[in-house]
Every structure is written in structure tokens, then in C-alpha cells.
BAZA-545368 format. One line per field, with one value per residue: x, y, z of N, C-alpha, C in turn; residue number from 1. Coordinates in steps of 0.2 Angstrom, whole numbers, plus 5000, padded with zeros to 4 digits. Layout:
! residues N
n.X: (X,...)
n.Y: (Y,...)
n.Z: (Z,...)
ca.X: (X,...)
ca.Y: (Y,...)
ca.Z: (Z,...)
c.X: (X,...)
c.Y: (Y,...)
c.Z: (Z,...)
nr: (NUM,...)
This chain:
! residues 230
n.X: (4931,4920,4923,4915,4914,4924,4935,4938,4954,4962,4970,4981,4982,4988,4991,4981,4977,4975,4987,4997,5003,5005,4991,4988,4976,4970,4973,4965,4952,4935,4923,4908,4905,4900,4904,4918,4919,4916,4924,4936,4939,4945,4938,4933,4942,4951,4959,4957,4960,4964,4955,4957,4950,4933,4920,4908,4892,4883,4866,4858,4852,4854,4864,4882,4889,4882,4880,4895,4895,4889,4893,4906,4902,4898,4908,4917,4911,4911,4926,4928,4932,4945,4954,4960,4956,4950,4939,4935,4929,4921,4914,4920,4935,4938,4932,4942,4953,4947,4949,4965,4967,4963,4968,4982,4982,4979,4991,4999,4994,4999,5012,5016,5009,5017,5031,5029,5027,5040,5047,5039,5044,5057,5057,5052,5061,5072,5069,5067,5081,5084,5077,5085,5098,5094,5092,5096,5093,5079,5077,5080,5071,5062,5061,5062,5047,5041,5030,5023,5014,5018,5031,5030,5021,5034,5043,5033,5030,5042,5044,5035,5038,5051,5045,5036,5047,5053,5040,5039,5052,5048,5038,5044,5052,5043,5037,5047,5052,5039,5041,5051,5048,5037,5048,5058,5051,5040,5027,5013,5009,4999,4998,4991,4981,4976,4980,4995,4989,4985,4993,5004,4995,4995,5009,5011,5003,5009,5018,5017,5010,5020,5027,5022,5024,5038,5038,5028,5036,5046,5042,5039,5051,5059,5063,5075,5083,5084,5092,5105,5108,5120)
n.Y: (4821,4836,4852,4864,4878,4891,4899,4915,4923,4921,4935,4928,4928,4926,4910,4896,4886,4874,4870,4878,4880,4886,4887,4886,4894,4895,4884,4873,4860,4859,4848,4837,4827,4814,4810,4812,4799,4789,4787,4792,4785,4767,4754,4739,4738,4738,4750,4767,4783,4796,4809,4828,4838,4843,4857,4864,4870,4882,4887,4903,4909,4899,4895,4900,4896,4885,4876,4873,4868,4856,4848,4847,4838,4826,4823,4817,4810,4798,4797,4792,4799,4805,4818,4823,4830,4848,4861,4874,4888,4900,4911,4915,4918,4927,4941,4938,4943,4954,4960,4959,4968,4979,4980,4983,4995,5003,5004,5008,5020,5027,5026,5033,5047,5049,5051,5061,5072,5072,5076,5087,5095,5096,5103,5116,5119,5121,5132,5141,5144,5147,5160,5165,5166,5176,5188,5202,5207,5205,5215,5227,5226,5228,5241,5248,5249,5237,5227,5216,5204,5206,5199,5186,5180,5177,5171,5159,5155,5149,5139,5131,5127,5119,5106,5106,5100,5089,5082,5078,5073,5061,5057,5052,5042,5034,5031,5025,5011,5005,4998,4992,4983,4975,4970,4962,4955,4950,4955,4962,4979,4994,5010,5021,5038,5044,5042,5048,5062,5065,5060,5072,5082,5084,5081,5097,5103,5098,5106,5121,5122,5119,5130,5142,5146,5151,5160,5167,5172,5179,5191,5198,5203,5216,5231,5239,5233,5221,5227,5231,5218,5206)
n.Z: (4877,4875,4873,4878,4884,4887,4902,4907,4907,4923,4936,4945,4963,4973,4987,4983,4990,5003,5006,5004,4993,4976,4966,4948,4942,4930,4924,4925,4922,4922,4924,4925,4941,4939,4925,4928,4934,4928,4920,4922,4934,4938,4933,4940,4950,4964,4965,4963,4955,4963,4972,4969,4972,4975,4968,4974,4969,4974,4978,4975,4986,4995,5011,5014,5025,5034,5023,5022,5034,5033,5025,5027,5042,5034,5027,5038,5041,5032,5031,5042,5051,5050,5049,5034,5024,5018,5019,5008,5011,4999,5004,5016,5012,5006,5014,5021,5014,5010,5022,5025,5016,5020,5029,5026,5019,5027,5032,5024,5020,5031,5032,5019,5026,5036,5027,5018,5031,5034,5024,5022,5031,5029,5020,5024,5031,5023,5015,5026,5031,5017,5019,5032,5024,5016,5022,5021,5007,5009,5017,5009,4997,5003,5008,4996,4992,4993,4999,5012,5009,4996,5000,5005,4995,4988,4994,4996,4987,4979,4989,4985,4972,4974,4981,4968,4959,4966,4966,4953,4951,4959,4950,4942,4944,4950,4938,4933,4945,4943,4930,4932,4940,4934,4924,4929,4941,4931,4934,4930,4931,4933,4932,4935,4928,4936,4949,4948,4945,4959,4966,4963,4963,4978,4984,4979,4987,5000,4997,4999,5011,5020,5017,5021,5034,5035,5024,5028,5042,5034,5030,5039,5045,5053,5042,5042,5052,5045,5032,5039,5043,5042)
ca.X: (4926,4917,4923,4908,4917,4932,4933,4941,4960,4961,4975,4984,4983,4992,4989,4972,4973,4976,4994,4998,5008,5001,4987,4988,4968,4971,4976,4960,4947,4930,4920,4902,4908,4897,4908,4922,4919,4912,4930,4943,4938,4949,4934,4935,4949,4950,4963,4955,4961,4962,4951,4961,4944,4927,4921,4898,4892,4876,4859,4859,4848,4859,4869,4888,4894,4878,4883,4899,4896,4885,4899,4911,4898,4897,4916,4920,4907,4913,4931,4928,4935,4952,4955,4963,4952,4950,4932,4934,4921,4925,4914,4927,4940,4934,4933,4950,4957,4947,4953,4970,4967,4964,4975,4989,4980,4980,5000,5004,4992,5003,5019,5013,5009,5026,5034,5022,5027,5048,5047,5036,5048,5062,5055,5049,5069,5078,5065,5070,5087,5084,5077,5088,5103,5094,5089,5097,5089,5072,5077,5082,5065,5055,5064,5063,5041,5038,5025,5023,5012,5025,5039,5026,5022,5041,5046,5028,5032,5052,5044,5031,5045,5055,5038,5033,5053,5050,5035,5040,5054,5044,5035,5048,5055,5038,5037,5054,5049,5034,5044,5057,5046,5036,5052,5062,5045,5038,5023,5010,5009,4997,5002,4985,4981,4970,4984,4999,4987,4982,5001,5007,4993,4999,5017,5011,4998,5016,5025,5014,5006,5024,5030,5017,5028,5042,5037,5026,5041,5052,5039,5038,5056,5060,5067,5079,5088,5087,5097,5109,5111,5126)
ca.Y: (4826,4840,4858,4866,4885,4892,4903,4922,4919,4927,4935,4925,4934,4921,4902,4894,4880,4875,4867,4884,4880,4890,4884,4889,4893,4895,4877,4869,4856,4857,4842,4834,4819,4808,4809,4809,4793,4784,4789,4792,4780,4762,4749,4733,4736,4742,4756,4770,4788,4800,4815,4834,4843,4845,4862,4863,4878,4883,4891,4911,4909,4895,4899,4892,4893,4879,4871,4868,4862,4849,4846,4844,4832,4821,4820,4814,4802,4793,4797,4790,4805,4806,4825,4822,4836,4854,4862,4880,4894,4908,4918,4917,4917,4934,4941,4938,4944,4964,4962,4959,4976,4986,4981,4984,5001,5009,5004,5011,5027,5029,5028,5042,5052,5050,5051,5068,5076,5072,5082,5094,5097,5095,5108,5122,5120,5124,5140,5146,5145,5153,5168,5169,5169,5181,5194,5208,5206,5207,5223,5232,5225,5231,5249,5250,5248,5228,5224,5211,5200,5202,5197,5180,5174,5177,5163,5154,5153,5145,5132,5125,5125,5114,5103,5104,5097,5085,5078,5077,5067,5055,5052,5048,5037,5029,5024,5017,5008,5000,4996,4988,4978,4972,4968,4959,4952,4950,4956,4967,4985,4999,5017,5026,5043,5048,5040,5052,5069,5065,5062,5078,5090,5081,5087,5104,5106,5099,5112,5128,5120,5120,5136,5147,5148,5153,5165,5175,5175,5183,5196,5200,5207,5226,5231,5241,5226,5217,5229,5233,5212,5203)
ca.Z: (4880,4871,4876,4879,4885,4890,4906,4904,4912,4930,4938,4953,4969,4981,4986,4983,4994,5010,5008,5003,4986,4972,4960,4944,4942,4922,4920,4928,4918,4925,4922,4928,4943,4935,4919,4930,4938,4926,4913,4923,4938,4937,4933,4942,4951,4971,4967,4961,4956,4972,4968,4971,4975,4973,4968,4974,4968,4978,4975,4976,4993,5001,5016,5013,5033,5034,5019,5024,5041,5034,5020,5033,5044,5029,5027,5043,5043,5027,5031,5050,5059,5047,5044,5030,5018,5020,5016,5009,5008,4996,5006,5020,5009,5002,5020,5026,5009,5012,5029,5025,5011,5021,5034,5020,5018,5033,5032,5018,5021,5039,5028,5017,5029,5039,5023,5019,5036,5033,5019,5021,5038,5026,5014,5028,5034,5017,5016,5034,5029,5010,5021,5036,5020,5013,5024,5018,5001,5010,5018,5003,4994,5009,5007,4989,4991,4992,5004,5016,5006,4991,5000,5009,4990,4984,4996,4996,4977,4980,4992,4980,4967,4977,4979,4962,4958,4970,4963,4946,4953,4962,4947,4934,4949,4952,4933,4932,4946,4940,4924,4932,4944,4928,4920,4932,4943,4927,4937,4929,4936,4931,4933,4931,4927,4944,4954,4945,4946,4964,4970,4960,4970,4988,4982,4979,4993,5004,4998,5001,5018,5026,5016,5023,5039,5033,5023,5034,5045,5031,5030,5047,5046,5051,5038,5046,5057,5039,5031,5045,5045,5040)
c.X: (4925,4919,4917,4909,4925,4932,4938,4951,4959,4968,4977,4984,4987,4991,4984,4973,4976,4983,4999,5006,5002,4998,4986,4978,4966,4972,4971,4955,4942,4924,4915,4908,4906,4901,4916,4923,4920,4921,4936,4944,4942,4941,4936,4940,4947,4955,4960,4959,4960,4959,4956,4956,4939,4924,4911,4898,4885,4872,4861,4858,4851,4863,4877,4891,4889,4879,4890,4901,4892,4890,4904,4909,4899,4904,4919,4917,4910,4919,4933,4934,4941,4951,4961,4959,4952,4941,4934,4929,4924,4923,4920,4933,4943,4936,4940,4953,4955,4949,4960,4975,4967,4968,4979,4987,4981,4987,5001,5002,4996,5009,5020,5013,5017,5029,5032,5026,5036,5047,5045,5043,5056,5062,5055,5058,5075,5074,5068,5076,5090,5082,5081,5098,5100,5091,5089,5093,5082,5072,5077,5074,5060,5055,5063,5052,5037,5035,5027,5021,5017,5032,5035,5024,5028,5043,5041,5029,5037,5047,5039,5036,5047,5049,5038,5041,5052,5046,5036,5047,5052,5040,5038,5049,5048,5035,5043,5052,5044,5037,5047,5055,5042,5042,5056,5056,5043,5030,5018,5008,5006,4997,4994,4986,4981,4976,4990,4996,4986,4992,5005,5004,4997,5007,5018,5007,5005,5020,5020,5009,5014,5030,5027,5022,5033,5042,5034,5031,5047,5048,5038,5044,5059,5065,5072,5085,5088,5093,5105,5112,5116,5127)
c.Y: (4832,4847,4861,4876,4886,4897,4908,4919,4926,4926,4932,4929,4932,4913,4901,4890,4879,4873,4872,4883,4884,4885,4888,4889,4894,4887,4873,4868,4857,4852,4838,4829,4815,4805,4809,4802,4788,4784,4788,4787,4775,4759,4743,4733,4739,4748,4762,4778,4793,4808,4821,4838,4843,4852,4861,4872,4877,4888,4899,4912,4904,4900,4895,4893,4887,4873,4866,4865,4853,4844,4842,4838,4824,4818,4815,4809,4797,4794,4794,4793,4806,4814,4824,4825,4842,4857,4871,4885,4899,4913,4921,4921,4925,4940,4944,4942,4953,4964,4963,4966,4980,4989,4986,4993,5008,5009,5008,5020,5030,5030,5033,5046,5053,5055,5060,5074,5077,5078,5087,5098,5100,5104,5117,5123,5123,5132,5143,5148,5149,5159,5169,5171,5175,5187,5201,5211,5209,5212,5229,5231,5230,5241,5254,5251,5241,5228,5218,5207,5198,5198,5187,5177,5174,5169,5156,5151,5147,5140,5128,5123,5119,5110,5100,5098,5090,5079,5076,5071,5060,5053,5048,5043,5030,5026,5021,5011,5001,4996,4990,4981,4973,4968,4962,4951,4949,4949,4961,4973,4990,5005,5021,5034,5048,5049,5047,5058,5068,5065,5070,5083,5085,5084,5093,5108,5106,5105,5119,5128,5123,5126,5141,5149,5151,5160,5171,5177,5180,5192,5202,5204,5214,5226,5234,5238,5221,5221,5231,5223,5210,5196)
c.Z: (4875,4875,4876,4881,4888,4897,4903,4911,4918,4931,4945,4958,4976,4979,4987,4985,5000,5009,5004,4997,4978,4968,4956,4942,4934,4921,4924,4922,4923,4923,4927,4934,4941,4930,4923,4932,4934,4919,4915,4929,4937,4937,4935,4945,4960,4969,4960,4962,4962,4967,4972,4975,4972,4975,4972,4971,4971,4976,4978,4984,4998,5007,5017,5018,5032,5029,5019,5030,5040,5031,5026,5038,5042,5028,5031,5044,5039,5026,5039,5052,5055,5044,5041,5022,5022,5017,5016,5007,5006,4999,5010,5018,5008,5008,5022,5021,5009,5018,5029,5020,5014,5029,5031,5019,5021,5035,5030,5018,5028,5036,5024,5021,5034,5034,5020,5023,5036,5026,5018,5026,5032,5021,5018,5032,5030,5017,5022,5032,5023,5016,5027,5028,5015,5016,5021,5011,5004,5015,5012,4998,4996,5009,5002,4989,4991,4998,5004,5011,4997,4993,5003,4998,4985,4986,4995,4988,4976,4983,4987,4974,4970,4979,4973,4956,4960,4968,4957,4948,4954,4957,4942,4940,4948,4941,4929,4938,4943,4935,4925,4936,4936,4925,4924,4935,4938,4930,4931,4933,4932,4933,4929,4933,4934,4949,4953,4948,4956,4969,4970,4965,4977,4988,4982,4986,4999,5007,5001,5007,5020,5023,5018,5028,5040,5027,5026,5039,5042,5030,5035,5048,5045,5045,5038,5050,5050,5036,5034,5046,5039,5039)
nr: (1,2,3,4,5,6,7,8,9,10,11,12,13,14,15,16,17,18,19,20,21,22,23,24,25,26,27,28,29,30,31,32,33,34,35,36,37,38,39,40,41,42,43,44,45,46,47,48,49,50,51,52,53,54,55,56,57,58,59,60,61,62,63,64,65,66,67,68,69,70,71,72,73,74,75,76,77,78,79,80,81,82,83,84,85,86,87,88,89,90,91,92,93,94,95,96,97,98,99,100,101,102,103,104,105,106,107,108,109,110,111,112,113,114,115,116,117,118,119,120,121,122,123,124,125,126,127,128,129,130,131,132,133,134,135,136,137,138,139,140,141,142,143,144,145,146,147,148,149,150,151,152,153,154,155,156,157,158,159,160,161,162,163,164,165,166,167,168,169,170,171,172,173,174,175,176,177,178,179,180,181,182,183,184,185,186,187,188,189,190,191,192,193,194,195,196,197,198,199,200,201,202,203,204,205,206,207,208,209,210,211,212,213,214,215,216,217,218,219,220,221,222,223,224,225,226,227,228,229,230)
């Protein structure tokens, strides 16, 4: 046979058929039935090659649930009732595959957020605890001329630090990760740029949402009963 094209290779996303073993969709020959039949077919003989599947491709304006009910009609006639084939529509296919993304989506956006809220918790708990050890400190400040709002962005400052940490961690982690899944998996894992900048603000927004609290409380304190504290 005459190669005539090559398709672009696509990446695997699951199993493509129904008896749910993988099909390499890279190692597939497309070719007329006609030139199948008439090539690969046994002549003269009753035992004939078993076909895998037949692909239809249909008109832009077709409808493929009524195609394959007819598909399906036609099967069971010349199969006398034996479900013994499967009829799949990509459109379906397609369907269940966004449904099952954005299932996956609203998980993984619920485990974020949990994840989010422990830490931001986490963050807002070492702060209370840097100003109740540090009280005195913020009496002697407060006495020496420090305003309120210097003493709410000294701590608001510390909590985004401890964030900004934070975040930088989690990204070296998250491209070892990928690395390793790559490597091991021998999976492909892309680590874009949007992604990285957009995790790193969430990290900082973290820290100065649930520092805010703790700070204006450190502010709040007389300065008098700080200095007098022990």
C-alpha cells in the first residue's frame, strides 16, 4: 500500500475501547474497507480475518446519536440479536470526559481551599503567639512614638514573610515533584508560568488576609499594661 499521510502523534488520555485495555492510538493503519477486504480478506475460503472496528466519519450536519442508533439497528440484524460489538460516539465520549474534568475540578478546587484555610489558620496562630511573646516590645515602641498603624504593618509585614517562605517552598517542591513524576511515571508534566505566578499571589494574599487579625490586635494594646507585662 501507498502511504498517502501520517497523522500528528496524540497524547493517551485513558482506555479507548470498551474492554477497557489501552489502545495505543499512535500504532493505528487507516485504510479504505474495500482495499481491506479485497487484500487482507482469506479468498475462497469460509474463514475470514475478524475485523477490530470500523471507524464512519460523518457529514458536519449529521446527527451521531441517530447514526448510531441506526448503526447499532443494522448490527443486530446481521448479527441476529448477538451483542457481541459495541457502537461508540466520540461525541458522548467527549461529554463524560468534561464531566469527569470538572468533577476532578471542583475536588481538587475544595482541597485548595481546605488546604488554604489550615494554613492560613496556621499562619494567623504563630503571629498571635510572635505578639503575645512579644508584648513588651510593643509597649516600649508604643512609648518611644510608634503608632498604631506602625506597630499593625510590623506584624502585617512578619505574616506575609512567613507566606512569602511558604510559597517559595511549595514551589521548589511542586517542581521537584513534576520532575520526579516525569521521571519515574515517565509521564510528561508541564509547569507553566501563569500557574507558578498565580499560586505565589494566593500564598501572599494567605498570609496578609489572616495577618491582618493579629496585627490590629497587637496594636490595640495599652501600652502601659504591655510594659508592666511579663
Amino acid at each position: 500500500m501507498e502511504v498517502v499521510g501520517v497523522l500528528s502523534e496524540q497524547v493517551m488520555a485513558g482506555a479507548q475501547n470498551s474492554g477497557g485495555a489501552m489502545l495505543d492510538v499512535n500504532n493505528i493503519i487507516y485504510v479504505p474497507l474495500n482495499t481491506m477486504q479485497y487484500r487482507f480478506w482469506d479468498q475462497g475460503r469460509n474463514m475470514k480475518d475478524e475485523l477490530d472496528g470500523i471507524d464512519l466519519r460523518l457529514r458536519p450536519e449529521a446527527d451521531s446519536i441517530e447514526t448510531a442508533k441506526v448503526v447499532t439497528a443494522v448490527l443486530n440484524s446481521t448479527h441476529h440479536g448477538m451483542q457481541d460489538f459495541s457502537v461508540t460516539i466520540p461525541a458522548a465520549l467527549l461529554a463524560q470526559q468534561q464531566r469527569t474534568q470538572t468533577i476532578f475540578t471542583y475536588v481538587m478546587v475544595a482541597i485548595a481551599a481546605i488546604s488554604l484555610l489550615v494554613g492560613g489558620i496556621g499562619i494567623m496562630n504563630i503571629v498571635l503567639a510572635t505578639v503575645m511573646e512579644r508584648t513588651r516590645e510593643i509597649g516600649i515602641r508604643r512609648s518611644i512614638g510608634a503608632r498604631r498603624f506602625d506597630i499593625v504593618r510590623q506584624f502585617l509585614t512578619e505574616s506575609v514573610l512567613i507566606s512569602v517562605g511558604g510559597g517559595l517552598l511549595g514551589i521548589a517542591f511542586g517542581f521537584f515533584l513534576a520532575w520526579l513524576i516525569a521521571r519515574t511515571a515517565e509521564w510528561k508534566t508541564i509547569v507553566t508560568t501563569s500557574s507558578v505566578v498565580i499560586a505565589f499571589g494566593v500564598s501572599v494574599a494567605v498570609g496578609m488576609v489572616f495577618g491582618i487579625y493579629p496585627a490590629v490586635k497587637a496594636s490595640r494594646i495599652n501600652p502601659i499594661d504591655a510594659l508592666r507585662y511579663e
